[in-house]
C-alpha positions as CSV (number, residue, x, y, z in Angstrom):
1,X,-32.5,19.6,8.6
2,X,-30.1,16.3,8.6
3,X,-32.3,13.0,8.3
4,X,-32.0,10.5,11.2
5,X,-31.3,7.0,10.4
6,X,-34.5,5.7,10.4
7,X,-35.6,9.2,8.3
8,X,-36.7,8.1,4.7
9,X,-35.5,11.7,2.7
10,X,-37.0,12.8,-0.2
11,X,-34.4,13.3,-2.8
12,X,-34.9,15.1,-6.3
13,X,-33.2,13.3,-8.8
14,X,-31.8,15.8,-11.1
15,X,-30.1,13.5,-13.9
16,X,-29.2,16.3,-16.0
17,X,-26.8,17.9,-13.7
18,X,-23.6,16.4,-13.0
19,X,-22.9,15.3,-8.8
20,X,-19.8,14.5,-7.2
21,X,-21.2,10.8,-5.8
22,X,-22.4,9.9,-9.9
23,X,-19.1,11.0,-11.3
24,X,-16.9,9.2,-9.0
25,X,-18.8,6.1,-9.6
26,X,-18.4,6.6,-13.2
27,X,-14.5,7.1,-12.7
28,X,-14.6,3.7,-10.9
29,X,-16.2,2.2,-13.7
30,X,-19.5,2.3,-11.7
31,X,-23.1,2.1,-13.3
32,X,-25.3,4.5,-11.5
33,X,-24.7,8.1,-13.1
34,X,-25.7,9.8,-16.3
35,X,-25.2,11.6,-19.4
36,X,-24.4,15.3,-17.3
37,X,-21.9,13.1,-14.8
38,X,-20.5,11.5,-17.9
39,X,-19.4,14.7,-19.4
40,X,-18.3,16.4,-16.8
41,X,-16.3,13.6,-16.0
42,X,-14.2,14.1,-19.2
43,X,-13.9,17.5,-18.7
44,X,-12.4,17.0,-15.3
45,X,-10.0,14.0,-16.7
46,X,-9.2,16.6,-19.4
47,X,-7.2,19.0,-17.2
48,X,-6.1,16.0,-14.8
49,X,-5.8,13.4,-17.0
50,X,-4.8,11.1,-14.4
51,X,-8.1,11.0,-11.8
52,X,-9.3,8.1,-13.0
53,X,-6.7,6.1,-12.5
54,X,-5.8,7.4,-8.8
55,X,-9.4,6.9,-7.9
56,X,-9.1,3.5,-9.0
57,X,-5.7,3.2,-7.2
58,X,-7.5,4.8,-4.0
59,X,-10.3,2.1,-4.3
60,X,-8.0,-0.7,-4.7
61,X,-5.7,0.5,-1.6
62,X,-8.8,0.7,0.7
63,X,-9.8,-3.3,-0.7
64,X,-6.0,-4.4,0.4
65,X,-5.8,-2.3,3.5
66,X,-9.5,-3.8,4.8
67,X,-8.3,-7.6,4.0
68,X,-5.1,-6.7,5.6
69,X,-6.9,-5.3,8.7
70,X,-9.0,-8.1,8.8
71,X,-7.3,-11.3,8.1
72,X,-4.2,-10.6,9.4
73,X,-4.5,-7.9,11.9
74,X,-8.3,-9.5,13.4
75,X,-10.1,-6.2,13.1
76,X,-13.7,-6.7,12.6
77,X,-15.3,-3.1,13.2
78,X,-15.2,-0.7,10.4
79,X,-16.2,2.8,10.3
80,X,-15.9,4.4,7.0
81,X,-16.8,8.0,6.7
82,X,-17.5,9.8,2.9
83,X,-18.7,6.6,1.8
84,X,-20.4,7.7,-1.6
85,X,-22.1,5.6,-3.8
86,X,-21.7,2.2,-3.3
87,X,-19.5,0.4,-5.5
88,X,-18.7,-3.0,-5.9
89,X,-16.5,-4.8,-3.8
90,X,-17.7,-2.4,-0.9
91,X,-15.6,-2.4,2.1
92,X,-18.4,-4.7,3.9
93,X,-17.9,-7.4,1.1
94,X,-14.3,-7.1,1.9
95,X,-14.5,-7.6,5.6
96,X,-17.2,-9.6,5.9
97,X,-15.5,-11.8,2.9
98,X,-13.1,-12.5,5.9
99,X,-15.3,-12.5,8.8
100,X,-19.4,-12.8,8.0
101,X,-19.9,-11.2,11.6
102,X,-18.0,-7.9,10.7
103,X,-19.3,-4.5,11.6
104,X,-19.2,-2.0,9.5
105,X,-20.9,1.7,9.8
106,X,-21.0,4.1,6.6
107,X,-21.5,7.5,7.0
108,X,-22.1,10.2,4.3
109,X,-24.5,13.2,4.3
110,X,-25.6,13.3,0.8
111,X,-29.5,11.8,0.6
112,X,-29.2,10.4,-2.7
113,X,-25.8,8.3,-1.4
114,X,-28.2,7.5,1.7
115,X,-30.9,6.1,-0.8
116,X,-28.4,4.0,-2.5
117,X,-26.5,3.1,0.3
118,X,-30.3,1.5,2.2
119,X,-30.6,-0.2,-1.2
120,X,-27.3,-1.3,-1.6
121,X,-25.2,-1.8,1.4
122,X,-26.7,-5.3,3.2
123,X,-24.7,-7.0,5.2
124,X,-24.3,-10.5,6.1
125,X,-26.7,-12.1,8.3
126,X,-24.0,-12.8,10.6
127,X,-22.8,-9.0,10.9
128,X,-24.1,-5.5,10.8
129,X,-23.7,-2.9,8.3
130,X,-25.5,0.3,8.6
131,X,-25.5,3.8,7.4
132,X,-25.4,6.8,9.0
133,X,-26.7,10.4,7.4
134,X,-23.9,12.4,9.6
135,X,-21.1,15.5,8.1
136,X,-17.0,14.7,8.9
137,X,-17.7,18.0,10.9
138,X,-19.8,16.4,13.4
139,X,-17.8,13.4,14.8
140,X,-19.8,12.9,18.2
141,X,-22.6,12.1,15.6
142,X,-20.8,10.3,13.1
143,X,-18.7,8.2,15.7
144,X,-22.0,7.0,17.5
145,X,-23.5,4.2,15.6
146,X,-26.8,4.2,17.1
147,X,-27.6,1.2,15.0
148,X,-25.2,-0.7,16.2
149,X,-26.3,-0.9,19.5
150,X,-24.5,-3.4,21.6
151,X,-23.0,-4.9,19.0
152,X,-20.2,-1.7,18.2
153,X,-17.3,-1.7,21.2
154,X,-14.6,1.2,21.2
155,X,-12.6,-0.9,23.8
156,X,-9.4,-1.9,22.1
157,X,-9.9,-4.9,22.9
158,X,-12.3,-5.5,20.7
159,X,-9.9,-5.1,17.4
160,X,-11.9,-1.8,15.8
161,X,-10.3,0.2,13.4
């Protein structure tokens, strides 16, 4: 059963086996993963040496396209779906670096990226970032924000992307 967004899950913490969300924070340079995400991190870089640096590239090309979007294209609603563990400059500090009353709704179904993302992901007090525990699969669910309420328009008028 999928938590809700107000559901608090339970999440077992296995540190010594490597997941996805630790070891693609530790090829960002991240500092929430382990010994077991370490190594199977170098084993992964061993037979594609060059992960590292296109997850670094992809990280860096969604920080140029949000400030893009937002200074010079006036979008201030951002739905970002696979978020992951969070990982500094997030694509809230971004936006909201341009506008403090941005939007911005992450979805992911992992619970430990859920636990991090509640602990991590706060918004300015001007705008609203929330977090949704929906799959790709299900996009009536993960399109909704119920947490952002009134304040999320799909009129394109309102400069979403």
């Amino acid at each position: 059963m999928k938590a809700g967004v107000n559901d608090k899950p339970s999440v077992e913490l296995r540190t010594d086996v490597p997941h996805s969300a630790r070891i693609y924070d530790y090829l960002l340079g991240g500092k929430d993963n382990f010994p077991a995400d370490r190594e199977a991190s170098a084993e992964i870089a061993s037979v594609w040496p060059n992960l590292p640096r296109s997850m670094r590239a992809n990280r860096s090309f969604m920080r140029r396209v949000t400030q893009y979007l937002a200074e010079k294209q006036g979008i201030r609603q951002f739905l970002d779906i696979g978020t992951g563990l969070p990982t500094s400059p997030n694509l809230h500090e971004v936006a909201q670096g341009v506008d403090p009353a941005a939007r911005i709704v992450y979805v992911d179904n992992d619970p430990m990226v859920l636990v991090h993302a509640r602990a991590l992901l706060t918004s300015t007090p001007q705008g609203r970032t929330t977090y949704i525990d929906a799959d790709l699969h299900d996009p009536r669910r993960s399109s909704s924000p119920p947490r952002c309420g009134r304040r999320w328009t799909w009129s394109s008028r309102s400069r979403s992307a």
